[in-house]
C-alpha positions in Angstrom: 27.7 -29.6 17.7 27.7 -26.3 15.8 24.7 -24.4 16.2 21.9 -25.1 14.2 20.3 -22.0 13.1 17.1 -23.3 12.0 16.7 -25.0 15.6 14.6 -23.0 18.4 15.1 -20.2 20.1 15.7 -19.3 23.8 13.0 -17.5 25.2 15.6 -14.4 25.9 16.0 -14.7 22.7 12.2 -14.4 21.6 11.6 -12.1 24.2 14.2 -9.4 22.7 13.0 -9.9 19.2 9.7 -9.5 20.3 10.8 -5.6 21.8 12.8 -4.6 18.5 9.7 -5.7 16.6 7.1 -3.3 18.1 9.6 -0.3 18.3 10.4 0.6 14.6 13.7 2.7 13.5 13.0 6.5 12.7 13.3 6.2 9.1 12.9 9.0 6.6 12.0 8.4 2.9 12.0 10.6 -0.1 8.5 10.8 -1.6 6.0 11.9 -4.5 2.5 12.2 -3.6 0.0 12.4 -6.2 -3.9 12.7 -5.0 -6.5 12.9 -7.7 -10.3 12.3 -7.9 -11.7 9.5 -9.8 -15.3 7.7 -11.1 -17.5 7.5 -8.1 -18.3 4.2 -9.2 -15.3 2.8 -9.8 -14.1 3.6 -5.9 -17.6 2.0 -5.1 -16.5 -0.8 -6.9 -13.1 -1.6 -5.5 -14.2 -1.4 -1.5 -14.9 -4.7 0.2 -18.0 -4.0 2.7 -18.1 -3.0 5.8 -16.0 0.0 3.7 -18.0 3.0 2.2 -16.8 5.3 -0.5 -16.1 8.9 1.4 -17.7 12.7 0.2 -15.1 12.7 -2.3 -13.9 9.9 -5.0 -10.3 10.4 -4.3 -7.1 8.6 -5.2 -4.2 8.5 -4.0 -0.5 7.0 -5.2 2.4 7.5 -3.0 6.2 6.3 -4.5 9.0 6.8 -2.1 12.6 6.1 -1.5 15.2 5.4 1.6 17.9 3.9 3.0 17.8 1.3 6.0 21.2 0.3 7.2 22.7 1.3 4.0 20.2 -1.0 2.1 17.9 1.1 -0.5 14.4 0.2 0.0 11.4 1.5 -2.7 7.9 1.4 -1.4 4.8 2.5 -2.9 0.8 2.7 -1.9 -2.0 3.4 -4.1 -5.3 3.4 -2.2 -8.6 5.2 -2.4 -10.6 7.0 0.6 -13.3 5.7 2.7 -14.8 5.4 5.7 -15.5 2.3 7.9 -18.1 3.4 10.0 -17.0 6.8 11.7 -13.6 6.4 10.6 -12.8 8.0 7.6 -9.2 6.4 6.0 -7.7 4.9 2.8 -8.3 1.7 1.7 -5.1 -0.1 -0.3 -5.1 -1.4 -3.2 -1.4 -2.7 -3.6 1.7 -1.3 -1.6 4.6 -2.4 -4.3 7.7 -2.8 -2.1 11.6 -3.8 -3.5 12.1 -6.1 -0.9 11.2 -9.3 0.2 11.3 -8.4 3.8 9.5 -5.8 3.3 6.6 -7.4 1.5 6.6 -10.0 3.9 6.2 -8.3 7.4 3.3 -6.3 6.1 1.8 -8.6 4.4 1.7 -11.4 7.2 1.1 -8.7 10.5 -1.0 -6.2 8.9 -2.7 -7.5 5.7 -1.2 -5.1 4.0 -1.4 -6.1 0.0 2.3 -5.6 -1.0 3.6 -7.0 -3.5 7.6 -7.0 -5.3 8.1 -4.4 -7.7 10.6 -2.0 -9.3 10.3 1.5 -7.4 11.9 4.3 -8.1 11.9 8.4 -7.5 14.7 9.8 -9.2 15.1 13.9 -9.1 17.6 16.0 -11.4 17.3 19.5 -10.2 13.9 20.6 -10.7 12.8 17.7 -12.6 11.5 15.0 -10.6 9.8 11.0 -11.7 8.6 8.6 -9.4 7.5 5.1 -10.7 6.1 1.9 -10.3 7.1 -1.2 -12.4 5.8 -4.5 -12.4 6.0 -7.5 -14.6 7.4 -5.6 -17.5 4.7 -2.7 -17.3 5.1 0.8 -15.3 1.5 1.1 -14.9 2.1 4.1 -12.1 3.9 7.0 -12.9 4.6 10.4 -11.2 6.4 13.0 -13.6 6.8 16.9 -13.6 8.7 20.1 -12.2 9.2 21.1 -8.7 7.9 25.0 -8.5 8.4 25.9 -5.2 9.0 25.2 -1.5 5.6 24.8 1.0 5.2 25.8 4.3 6.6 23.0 6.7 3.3 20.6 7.0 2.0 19.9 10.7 2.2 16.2 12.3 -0.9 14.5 11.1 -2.3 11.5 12.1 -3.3 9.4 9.7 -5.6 5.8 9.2 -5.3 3.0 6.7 -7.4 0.2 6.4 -6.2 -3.3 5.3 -8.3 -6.9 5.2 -6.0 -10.0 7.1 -7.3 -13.6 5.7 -6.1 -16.5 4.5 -7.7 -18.8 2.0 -8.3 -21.5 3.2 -6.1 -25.1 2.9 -8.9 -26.8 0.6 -9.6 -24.1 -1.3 -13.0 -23.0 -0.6 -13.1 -19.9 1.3 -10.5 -18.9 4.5 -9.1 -20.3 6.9 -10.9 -18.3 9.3 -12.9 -14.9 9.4 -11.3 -12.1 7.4 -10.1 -9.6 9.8 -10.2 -5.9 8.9 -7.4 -4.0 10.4 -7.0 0.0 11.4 -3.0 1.1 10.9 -2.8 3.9 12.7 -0.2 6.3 11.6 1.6 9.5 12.8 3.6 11.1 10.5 5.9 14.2 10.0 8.1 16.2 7.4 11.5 17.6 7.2 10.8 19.5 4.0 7.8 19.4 1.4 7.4 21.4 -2.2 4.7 21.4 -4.9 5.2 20.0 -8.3 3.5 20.6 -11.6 3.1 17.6 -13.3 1.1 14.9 -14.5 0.4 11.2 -13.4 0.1 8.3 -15.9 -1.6 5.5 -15.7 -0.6 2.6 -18.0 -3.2 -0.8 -18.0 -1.7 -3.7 -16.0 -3.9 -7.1 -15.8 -2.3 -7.8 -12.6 -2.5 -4.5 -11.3 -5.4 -2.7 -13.1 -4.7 0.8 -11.1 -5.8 2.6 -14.8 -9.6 1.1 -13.9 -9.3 4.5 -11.1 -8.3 7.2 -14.0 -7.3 10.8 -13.7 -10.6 13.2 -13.8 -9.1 16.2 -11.6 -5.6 16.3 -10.7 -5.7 17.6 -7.0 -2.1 17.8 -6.0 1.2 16.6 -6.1 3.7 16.9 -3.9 7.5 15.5 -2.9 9.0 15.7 0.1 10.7 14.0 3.2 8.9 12.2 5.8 8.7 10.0 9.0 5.8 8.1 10.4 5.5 5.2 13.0 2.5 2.8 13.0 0.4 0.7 15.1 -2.8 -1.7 14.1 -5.6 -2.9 15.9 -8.5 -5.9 14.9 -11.3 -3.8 14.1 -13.9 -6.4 13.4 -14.1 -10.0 11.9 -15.8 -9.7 8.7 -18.0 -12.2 7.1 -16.1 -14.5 4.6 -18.8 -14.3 2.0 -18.4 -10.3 1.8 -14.9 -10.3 1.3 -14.4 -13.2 -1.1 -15.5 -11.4 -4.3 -12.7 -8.8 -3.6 -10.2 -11.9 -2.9 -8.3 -11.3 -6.2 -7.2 -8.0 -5.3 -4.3 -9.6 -3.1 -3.5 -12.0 -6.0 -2.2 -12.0 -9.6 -3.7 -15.5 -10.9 -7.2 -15.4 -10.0 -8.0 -19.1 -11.3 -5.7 -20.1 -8.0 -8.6 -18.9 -5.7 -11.8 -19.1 -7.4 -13.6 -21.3 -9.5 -14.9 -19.3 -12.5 -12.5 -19.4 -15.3 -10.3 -16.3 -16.1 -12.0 -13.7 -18.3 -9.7 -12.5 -21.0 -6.6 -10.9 -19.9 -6.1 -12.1 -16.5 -3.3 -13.6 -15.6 -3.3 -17.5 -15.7 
């Protein structure tokens, strides 16, 4: 009998998927980095407890491009910083991806709140625009002029957090306890250069990144980078502090809650 594919595996099998999983390919992306501050109380606002809004109300959007295997791949990140006890980090919002795969493995390991989009970062000379496009709007966008080359930037270590839950079978509630999960990242550059631009924010119902506007532009920057990552279980959280926030994962709200949908969510 041929082999069927959607049969079991052998456990040498398993075990050597198991090993490529937790080592990930060096893979370098092309990226625009835009960090900006926002309303106090709208980063208050966004941040599920245990998570506290850090010193500063800042945002930031991250649109990259790469190539895996000769397969493009656009990713994106908008999240806003915090601090979960002594920890300070960024808290997610959406990580728009291109692929399914993508989307998938993050979404289902990590928590991570990714979701299919259109991502693109396209440079001609000097002149660079990064965006994010979903269900007909481009609600993030990165546009101006590269002025000059910056000094090479050192390894950093960096630390994002992400809630992992899922709802639960009858509808009321989770599955289980939400789990909030530290990614641990180390990253480094090839290059990096400042731009002078300016980020736009377009409203989006499903995602409402324009409720964090633009009060000081900080920086933005493009350049080339590598990082690996590891996560870690930082605490179970209680379900009733996270479920308010629950809609931040999803587009039609009225799927996981029972209040009806205020005017222009998505139904």
């Amino acid at each position: 009998m041929a082999r069927v594919r959607y049969g079991a595996r052998s456990p040498e099998s398993l075990d050597k998927a198991g090993k490529d999983r937790s080592v990930l390919p060096q893979i370098w992306s092309t990226g625009v980095v835009a960090l900006w501050e926002t309303d106090p109380e709208a980063v208050a606002a966004v941040l599920p407890p245990p998570l506290v809004p850090a010193d500063v109300p800042l945002v930031r959007a991250n649109i990259a491009s790469c190539d895996i295997n000769g397969r493009p791949l656009g990713a994106g990140a908008i999240a806003v910083r915090c601090r979960h006890g002594d920890v300070e980090g960024d808290y997610t919002l959406t990580m728009p991806m291109t692929t399914e795969r993508a989307v998938i493995g993050g979404r289902e390991v990590f928590g991570e709140p990714k979701k299919l989009a259109e991502v693109t970062v396209d440079r001609d000379g000097a002149d660079v625009v990064a965006r994010v496009t979903r269900l007909g709007v481009t609600y993030v966008e990165i546009r101006g002029r590269v002025t000059e080359d910056l000094p090479l930037p050192e390894p950093r270590r960096t630390t994002s957090f992400y809630y992992k839950f899922l709802p639960a079978v009858d509808g009321d509630g989770f599955d289980a306890d939400p789990m909030l999960v530290h990614v641990i990242r180390h990253e480094k550059h090839r290059w990096a250069a400042r731009v002078d631009g300016d980020v736009i924010l377009r409203d989006s119902a499903a995602d409402p990144v324009a409720d964090l506007p633009v009060r000081r532009l900080v920086s933005i920057t493009i350049g080339e980078r590598t990082s690996d990552q590891r996560g870690f279980v930082a605490e179970h959280v209680k379900p009733d502090l996270v479920l308010p926030y629950i809609h931040q994962r999803y587009d039609d709200i009225a799927q996981i809650a029972d209040d009806p949908p205020a005017p222009g969510d998505l139904v």
